[in-house]
PDB file of N, CA, C and O in Angstrom:
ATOM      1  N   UNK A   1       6.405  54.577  49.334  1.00  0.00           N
ATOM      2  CA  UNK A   1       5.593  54.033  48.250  1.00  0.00           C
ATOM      3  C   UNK A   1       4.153  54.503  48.452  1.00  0.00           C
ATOM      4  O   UNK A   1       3.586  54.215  49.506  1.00  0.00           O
ATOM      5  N   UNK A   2       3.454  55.292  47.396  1.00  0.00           N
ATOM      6  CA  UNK A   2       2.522  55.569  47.585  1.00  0.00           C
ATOM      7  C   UNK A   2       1.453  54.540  46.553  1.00  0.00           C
ATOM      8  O   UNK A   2       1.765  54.047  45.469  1.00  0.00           O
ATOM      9  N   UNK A   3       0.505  54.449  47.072  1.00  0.00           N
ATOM     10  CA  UNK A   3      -0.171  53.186  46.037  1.00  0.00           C
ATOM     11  C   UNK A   3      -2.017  53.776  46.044  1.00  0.00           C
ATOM     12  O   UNK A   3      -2.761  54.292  46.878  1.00  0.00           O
ATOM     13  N   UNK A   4      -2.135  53.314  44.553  1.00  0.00           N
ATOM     14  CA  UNK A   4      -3.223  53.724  43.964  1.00  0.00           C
ATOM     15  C   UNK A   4      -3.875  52.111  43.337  1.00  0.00           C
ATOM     16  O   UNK A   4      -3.265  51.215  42.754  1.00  0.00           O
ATOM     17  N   UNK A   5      -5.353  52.204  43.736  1.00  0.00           N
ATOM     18  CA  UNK A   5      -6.121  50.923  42.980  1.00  0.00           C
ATOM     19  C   UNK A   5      -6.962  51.774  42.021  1.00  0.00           C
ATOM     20  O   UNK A   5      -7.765  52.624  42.407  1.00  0.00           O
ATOM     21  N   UNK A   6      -6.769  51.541  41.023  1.00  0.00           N
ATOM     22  CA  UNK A   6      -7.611  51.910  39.871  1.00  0.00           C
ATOM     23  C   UNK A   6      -8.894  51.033  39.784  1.00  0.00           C
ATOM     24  O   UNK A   6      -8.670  49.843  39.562  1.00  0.00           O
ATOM     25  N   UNK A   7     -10.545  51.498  39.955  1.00  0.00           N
ATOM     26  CA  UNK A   7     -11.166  50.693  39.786  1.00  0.00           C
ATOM     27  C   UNK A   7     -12.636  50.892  39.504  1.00  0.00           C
ATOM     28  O   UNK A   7     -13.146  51.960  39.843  1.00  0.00           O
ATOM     29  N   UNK A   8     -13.305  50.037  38.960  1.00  0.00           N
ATOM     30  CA  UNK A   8     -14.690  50.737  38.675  1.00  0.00           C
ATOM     31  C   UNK A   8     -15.981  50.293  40.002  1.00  0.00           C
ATOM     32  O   UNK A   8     -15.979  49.432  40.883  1.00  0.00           O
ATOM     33  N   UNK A   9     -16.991  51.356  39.594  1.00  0.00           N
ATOM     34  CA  UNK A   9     -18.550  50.903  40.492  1.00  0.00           C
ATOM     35  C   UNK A   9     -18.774  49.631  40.119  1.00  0.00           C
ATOM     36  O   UNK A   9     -18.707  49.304  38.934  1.00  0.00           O
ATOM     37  N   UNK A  10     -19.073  48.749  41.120  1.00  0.00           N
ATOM     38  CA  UNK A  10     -19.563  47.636  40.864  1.00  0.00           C
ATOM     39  C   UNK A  10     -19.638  46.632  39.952  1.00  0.00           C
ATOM     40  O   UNK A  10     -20.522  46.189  39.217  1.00  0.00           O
ATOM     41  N   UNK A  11     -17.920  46.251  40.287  1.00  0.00           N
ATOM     42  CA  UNK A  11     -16.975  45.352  39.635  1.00  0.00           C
ATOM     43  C   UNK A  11     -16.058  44.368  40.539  1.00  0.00           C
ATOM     44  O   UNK A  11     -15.096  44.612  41.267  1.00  0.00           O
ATOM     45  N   UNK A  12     -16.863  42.912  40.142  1.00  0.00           N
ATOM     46  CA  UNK A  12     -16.500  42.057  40.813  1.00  0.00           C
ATOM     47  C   UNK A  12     -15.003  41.498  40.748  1.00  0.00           C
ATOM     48  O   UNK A  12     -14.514  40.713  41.560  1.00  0.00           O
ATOM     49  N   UNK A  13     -14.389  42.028  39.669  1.00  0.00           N
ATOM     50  CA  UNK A  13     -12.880  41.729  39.391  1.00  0.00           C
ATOM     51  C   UNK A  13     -12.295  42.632  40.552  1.00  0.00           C
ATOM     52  O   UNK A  13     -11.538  42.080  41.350  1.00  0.00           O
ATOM     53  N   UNK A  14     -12.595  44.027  40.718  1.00  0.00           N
ATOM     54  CA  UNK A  14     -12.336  45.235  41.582  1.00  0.00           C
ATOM     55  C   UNK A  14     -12.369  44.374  42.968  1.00  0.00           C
ATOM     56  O   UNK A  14     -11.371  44.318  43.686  1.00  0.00           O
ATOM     57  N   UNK A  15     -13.747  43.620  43.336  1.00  0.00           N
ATOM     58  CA  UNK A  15     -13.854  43.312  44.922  1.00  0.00           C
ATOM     59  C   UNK A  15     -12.889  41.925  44.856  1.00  0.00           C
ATOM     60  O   UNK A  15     -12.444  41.489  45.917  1.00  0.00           O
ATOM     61  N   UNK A  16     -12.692  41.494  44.049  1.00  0.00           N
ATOM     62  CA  UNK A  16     -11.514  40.133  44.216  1.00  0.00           C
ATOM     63  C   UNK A  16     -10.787  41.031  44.334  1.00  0.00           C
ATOM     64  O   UNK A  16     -11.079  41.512  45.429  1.00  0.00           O
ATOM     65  N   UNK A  17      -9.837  41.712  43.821  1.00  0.00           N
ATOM     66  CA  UNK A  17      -8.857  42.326  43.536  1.00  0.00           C
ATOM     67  C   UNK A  17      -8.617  43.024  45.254  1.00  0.00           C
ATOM     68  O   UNK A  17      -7.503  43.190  45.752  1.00  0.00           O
ATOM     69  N   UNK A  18      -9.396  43.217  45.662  1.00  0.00           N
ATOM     70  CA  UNK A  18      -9.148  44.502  47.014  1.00  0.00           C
ATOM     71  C   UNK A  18      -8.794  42.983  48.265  1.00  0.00           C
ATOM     72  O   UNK A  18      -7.986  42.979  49.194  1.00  0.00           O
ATOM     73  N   UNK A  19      -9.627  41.977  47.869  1.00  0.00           N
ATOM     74  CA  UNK A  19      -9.240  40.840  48.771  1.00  0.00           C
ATOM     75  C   UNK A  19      -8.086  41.090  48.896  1.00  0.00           C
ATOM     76  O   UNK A  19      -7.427  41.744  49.704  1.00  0.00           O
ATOM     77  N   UNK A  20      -7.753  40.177  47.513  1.00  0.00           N
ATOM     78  CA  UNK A  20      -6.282  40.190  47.347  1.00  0.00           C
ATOM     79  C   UNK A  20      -5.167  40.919  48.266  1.00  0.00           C
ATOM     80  O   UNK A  20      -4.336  40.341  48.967  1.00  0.00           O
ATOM     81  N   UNK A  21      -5.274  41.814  48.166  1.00  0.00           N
ATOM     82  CA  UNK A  21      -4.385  43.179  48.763  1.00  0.00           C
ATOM     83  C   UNK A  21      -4.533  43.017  50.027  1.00  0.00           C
ATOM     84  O   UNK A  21      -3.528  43.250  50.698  1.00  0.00           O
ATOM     85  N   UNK A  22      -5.665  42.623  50.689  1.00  0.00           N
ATOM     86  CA  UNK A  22      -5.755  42.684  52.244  1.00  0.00           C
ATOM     87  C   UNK A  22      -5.311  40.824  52.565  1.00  0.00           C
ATOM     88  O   UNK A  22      -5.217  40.410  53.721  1.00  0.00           O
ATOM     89  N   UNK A  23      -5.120  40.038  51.520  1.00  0.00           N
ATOM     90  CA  UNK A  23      -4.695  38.842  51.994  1.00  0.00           C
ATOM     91  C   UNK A  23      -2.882  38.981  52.184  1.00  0.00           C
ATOM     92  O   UNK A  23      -2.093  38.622  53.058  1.00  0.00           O
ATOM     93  N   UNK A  24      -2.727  39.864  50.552  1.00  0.00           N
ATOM     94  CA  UNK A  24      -1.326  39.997  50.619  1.00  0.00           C
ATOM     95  C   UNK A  24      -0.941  41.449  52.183  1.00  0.00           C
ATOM     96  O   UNK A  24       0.152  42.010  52.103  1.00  0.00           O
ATOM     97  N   UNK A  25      -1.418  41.654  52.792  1.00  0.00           N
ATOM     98  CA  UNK A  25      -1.747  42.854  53.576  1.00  0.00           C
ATOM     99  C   UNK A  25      -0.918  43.873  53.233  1.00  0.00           C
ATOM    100  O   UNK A  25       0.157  44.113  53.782  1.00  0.00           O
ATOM    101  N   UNK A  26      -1.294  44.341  52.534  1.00  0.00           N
ATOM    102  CA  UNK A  26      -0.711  45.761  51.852  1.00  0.00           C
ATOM    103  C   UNK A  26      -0.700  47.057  52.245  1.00  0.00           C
ATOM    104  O   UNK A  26      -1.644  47.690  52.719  1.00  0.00           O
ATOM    105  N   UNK A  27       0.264  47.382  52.057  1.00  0.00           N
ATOM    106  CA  UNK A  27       0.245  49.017  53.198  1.00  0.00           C
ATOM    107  C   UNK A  27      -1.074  49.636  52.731  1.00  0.00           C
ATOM    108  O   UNK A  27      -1.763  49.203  51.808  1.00  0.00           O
ATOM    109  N   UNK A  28      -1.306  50.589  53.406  1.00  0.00           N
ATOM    110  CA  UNK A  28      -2.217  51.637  52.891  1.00  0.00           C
ATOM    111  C   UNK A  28      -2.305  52.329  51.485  1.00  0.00           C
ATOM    112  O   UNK A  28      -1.412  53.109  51.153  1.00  0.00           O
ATOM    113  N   UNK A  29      -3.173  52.109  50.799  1.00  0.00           N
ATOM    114  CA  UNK A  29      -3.508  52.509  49.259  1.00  0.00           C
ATOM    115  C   UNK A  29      -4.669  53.804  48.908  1.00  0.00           C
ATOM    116  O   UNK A  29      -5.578  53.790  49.738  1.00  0.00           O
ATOM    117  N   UNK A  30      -4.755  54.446  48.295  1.00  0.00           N
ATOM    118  CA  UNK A  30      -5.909  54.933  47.673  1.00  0.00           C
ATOM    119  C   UNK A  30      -6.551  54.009  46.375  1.00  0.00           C
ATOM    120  O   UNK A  30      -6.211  53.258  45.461  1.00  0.00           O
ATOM    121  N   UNK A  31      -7.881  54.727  47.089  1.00  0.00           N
ATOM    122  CA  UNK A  31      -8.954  54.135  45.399  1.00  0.00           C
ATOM    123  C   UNK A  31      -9.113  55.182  44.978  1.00  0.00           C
ATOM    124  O   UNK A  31      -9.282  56.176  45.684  1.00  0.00           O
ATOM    125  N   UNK A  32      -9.083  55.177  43.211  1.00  0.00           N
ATOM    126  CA  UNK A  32      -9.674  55.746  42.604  1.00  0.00           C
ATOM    127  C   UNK A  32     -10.577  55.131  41.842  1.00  0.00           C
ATOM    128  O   UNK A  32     -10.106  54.289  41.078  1.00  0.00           O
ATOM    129  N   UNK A  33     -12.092  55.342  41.807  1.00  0.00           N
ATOM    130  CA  UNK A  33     -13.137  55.056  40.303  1.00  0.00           C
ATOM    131  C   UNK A  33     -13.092  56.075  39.185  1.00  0.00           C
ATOM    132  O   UNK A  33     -13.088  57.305  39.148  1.00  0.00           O
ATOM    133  N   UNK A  34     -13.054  54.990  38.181  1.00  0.00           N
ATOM    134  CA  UNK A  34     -12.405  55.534  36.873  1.00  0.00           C
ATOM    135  C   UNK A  34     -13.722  55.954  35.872  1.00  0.00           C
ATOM    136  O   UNK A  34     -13.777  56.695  34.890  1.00  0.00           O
ATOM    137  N   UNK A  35     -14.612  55.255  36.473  1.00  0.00           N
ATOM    138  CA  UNK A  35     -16.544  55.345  35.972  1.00  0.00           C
ATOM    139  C   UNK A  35     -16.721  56.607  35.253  1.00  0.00           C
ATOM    140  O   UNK A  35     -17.350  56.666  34.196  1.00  0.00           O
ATOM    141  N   UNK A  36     -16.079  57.793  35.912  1.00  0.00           N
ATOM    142  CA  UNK A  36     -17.001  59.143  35.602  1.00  0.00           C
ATOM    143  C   UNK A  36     -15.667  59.981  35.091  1.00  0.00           C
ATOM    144  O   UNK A  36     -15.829  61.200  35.040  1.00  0.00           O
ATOM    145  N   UNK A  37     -14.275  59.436  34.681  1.00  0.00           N
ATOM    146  CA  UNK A  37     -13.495  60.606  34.219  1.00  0.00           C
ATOM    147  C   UNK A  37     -13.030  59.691  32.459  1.00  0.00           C
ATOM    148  O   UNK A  37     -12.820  58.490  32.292  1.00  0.00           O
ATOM    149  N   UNK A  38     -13.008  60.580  31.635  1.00  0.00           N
ATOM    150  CA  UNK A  38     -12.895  59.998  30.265  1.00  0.00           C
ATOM    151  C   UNK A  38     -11.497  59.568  29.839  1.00  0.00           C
ATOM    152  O   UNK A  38     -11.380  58.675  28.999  1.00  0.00           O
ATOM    153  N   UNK A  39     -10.230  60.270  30.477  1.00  0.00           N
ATOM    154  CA  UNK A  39      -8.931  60.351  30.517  1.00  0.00           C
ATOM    155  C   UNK A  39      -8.587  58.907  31.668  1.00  0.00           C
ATOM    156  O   UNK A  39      -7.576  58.276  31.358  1.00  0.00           O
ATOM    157  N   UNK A  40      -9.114  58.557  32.523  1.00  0.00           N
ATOM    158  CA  UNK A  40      -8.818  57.317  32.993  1.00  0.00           C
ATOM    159  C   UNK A  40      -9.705  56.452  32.648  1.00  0.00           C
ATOM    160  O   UNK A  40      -9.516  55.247  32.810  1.00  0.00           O
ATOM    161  N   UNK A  41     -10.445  56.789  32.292  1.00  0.00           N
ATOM    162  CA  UNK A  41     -11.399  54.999  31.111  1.00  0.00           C
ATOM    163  C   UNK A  41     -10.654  54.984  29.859  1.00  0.00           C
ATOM    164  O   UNK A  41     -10.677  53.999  29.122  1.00  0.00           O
ATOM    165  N   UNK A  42      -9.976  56.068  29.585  1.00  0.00           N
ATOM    166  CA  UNK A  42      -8.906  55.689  28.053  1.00  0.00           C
ATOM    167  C   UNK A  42      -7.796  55.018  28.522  1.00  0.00           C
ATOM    168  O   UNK A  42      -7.298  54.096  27.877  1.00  0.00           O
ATOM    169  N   UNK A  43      -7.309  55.435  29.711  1.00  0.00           N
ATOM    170  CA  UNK A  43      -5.898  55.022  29.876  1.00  0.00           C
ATOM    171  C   UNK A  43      -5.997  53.523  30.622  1.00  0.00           C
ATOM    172  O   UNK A  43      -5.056  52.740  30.746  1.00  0.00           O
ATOM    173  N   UNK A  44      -7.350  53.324  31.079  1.00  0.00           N
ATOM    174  CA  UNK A  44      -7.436  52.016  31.891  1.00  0.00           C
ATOM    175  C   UNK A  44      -8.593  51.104  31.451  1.00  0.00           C
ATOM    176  O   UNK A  44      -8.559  49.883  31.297  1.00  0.00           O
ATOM    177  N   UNK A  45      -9.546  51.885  31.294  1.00  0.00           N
ATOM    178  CA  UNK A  45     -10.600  50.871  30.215  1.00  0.00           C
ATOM    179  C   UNK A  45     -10.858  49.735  30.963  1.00  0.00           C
ATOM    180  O   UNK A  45     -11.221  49.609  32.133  1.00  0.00           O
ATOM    181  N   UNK A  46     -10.596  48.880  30.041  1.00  0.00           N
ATOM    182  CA  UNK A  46     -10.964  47.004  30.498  1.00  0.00           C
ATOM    183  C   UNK A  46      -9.372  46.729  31.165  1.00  0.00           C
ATOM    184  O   UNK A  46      -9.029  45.574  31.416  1.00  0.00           O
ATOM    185  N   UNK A  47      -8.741  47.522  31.341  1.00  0.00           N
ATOM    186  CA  UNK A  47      -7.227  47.051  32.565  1.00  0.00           C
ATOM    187  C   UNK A  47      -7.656  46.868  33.433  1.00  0.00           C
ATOM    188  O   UNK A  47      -7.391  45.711  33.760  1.00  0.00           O
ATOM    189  N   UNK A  48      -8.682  47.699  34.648  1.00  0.00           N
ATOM    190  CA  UNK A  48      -8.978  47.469  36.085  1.00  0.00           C
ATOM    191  C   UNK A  48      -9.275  46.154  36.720  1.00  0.00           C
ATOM    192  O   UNK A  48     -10.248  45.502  36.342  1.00  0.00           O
ATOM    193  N   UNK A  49      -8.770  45.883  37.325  1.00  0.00           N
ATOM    194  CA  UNK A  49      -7.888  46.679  38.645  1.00  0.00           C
ATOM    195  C   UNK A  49      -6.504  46.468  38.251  1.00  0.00           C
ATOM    196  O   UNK A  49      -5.966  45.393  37.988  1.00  0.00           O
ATOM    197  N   UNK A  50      -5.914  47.834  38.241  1.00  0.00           N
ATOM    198  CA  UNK A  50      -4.997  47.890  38.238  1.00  0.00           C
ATOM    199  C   UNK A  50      -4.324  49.025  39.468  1.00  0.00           C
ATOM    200  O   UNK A  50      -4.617  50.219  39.529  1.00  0.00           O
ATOM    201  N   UNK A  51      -3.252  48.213  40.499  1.00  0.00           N
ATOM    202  CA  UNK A  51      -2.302  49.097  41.398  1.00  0.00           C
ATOM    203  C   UNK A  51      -1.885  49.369  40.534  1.00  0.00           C
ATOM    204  O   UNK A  51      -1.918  48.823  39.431  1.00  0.00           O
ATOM    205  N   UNK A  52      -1.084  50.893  41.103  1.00  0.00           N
ATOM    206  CA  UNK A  52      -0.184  51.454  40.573  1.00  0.00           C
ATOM    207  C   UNK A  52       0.514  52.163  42.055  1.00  0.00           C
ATOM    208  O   UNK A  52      -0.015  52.571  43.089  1.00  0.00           O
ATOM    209  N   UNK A  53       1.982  52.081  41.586  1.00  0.00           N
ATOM    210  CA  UNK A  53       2.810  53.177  42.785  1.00  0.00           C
ATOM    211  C   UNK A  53       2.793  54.384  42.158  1.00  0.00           C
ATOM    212  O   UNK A  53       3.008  54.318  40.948  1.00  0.00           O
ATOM    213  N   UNK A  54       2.567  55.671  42.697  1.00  0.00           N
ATOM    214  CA  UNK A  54       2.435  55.943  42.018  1.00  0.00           C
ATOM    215  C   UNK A  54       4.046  57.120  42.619  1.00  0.00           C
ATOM    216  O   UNK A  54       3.990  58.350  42.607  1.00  0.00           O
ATOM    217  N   UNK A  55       4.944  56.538  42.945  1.00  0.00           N
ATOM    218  CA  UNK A  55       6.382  57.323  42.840  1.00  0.00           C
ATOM    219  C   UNK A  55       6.974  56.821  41.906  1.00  0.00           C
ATOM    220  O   UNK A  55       7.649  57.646  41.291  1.00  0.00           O
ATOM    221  N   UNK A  56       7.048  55.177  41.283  1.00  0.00           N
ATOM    222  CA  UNK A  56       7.700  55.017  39.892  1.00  0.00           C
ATOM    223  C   UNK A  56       6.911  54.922  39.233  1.00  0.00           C
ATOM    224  O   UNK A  56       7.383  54.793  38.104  1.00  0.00           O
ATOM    225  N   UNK A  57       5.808  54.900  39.218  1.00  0.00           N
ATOM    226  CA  UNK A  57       4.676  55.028  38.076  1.00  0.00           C
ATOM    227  C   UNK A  57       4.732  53.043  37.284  1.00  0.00           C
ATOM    228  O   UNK A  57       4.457  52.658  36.148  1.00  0.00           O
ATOM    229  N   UNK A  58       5.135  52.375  38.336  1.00  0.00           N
ATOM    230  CA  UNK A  58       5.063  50.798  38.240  1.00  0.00           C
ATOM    231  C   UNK A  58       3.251  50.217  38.205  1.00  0.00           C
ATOM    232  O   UNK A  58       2.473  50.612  39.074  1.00  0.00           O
ATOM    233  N   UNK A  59       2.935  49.550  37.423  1.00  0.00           N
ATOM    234  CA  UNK A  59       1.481  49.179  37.693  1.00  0.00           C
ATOM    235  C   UNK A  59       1.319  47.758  37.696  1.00  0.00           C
ATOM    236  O   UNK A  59       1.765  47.132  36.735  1.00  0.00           O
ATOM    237  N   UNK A  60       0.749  47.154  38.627  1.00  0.00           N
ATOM    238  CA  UNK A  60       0.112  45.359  37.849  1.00  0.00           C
ATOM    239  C   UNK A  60      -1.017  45.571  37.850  1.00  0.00           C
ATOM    240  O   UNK A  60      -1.726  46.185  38.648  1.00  0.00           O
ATOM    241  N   UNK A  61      -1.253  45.001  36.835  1.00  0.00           N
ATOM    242  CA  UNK A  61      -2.460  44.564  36.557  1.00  0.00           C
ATOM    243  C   UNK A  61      -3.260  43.527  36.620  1.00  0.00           C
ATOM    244  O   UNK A  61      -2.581  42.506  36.515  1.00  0.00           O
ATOM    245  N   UNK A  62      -4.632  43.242  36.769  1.00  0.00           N
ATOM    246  CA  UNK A  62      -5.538  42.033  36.721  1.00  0.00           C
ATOM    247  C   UNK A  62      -4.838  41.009  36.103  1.00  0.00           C
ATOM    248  O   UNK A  62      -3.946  41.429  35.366  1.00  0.00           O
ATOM    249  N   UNK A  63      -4.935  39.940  36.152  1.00  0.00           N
ATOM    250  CA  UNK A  63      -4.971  39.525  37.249  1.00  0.00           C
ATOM    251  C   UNK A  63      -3.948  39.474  38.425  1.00  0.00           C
ATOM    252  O   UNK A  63      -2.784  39.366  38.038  1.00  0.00           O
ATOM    253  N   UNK A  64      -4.060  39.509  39.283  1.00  0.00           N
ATOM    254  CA  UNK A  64      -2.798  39.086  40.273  1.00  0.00           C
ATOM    255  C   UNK A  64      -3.159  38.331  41.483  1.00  0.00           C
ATOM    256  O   UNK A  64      -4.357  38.441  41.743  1.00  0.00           O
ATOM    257  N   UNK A  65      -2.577  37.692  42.200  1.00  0.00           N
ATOM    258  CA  UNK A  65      -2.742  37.109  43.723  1.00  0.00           C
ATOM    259  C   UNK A  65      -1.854  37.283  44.745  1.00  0.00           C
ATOM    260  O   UNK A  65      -0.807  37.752  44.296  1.00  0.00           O
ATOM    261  N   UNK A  66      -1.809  37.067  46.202  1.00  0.00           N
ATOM    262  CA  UNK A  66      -1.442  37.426  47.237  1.00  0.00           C
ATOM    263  C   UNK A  66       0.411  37.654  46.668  1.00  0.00           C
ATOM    264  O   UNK A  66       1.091  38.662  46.862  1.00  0.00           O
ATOM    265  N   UNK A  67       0.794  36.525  46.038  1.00  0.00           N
ATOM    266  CA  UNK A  67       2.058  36.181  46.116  1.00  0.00           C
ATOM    267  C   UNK A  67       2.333  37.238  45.237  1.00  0.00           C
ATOM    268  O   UNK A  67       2.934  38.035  45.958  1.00  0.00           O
ATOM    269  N   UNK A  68       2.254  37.757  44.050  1.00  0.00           N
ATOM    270  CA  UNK A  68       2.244  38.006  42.905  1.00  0.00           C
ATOM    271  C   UNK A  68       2.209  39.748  43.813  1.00  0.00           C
ATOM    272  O   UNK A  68       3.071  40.494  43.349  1.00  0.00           O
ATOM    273  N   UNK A  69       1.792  40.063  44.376  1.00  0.00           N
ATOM    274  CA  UNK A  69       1.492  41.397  44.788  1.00  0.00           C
ATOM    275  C   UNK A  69       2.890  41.486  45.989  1.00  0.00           C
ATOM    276  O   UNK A  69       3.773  42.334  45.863  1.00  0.00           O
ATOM    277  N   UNK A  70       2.881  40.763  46.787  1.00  0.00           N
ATOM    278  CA  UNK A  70       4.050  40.884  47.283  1.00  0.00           C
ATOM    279  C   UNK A  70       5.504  41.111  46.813  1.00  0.00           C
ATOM    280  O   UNK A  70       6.249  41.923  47.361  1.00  0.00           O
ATOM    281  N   UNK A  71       5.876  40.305  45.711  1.00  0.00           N
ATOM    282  CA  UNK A  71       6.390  40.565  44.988  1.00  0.00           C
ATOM    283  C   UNK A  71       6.871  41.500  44.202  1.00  0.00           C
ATOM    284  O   UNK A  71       8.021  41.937  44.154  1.00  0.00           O
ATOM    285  N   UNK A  72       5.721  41.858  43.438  1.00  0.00           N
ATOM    286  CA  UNK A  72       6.017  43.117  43.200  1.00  0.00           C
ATOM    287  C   UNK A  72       6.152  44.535  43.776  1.00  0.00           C
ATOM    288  O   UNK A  72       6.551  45.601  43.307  1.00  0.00           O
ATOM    289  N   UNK A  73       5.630  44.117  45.064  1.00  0.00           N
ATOM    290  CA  UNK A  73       5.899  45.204  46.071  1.00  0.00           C
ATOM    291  C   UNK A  73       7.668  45.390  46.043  1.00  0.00           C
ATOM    292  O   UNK A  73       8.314  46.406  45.783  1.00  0.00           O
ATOM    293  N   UNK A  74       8.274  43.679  46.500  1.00  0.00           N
ATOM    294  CA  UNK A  74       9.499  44.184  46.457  1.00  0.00           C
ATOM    295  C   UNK A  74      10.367  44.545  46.026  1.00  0.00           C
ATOM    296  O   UNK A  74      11.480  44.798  46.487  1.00  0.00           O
ATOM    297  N   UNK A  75       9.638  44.659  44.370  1.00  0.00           N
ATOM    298  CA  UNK A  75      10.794  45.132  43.278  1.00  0.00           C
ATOM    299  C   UNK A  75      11.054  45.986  43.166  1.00  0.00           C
ATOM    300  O   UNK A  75      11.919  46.264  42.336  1.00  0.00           O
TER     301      UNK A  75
END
């Protein structure tokens, strides 16, 4: 499972959101900021934060919490 956080500069939904992930302790992820490319502010906009795996191309989105992320890890 490879995992991607979609997220913007200095966005407090983004720094809850990264808690989250380290409460639910989540394998290792990449960030991407979506700030400066026009093709991921269309496709994600006001979605962030949004994981995504990105081998099934599965995403949750904002909101989520510890449990809620685990979870969907194991689906």
């Amino acid at each position: 499972m490879r995992l991607t956080l979609y997220q913007r500069d200095d966005c407090r939904l983004c720094d809850l959101a990264l808690d989250v992930l380290a409460q639910a302790r989540v394998p290792e992820f990449s960030s991407i900021f979506i700030d400066d490319d026009a093709g991921l502010e269309t496709r994600y906009g006001e979605r962030v934060p949004v994981l995504r795996d990105d081998d099934s191309g599965c995403e949750l989105n904002w909101p989520f919490d510890a449990a809620a992320v685990r979870a969907w890890l194991r689906e």
